[in-house]
C-alpha positions, 0 to 999 in steps of 0.5 A, a space after each residue: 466386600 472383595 475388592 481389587 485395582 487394574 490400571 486399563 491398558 487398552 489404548 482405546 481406554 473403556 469404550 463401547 465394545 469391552 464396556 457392553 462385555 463388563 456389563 454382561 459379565 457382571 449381571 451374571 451375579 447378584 452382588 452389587 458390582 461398582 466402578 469407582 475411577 477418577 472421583 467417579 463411581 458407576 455401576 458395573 451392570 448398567 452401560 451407561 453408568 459405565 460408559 459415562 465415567 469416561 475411563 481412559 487407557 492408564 486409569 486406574 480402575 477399582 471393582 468392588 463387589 458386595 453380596 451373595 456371590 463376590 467372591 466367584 464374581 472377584 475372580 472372574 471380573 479380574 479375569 475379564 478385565 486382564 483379557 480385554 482391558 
């Protein structure tokens, strides 16, 4: 299992837009992706899990990635969230 933290720097926190991104980012792999912030865990490939856990600009936000194909998805997950959130 890889895993890593990133506080959202986004005013606008994890909202409709960057969390229809996340989800397309993260169905390109087969690894379990989940979100856990807050006391609330979603799952990365499903928008509404993501959207319902309300994320806002300064939360810490922490991806962890199990199966198969963690360690490309690791990196490039990092990557998505440092560029849009």
């Amino acid at each position: 299992m890889k895993e890593f933290t990133y506080t959202i720097t986004d005013p606008n926190g994890l909202h409709a837009r960057p969390a229809g991104i996340l989800v397309k980012e993260s169905g390109k792999y087969s690894s379990e992706i989940t979100l856990h912030s807050c006391g609330k865990k979603g799952d990365a490939k499903k928008i509404f899990s993501v959207m319902g856990m309300g994320i806002k600009s300064g939360d810490s936000v922490t991806v962890k990635i199990s199966g198969a194909d963690e360690d490309n998805a690791v990196g490039a997950l990092e990557v998505f969230f440092k560029n849009n959130l």
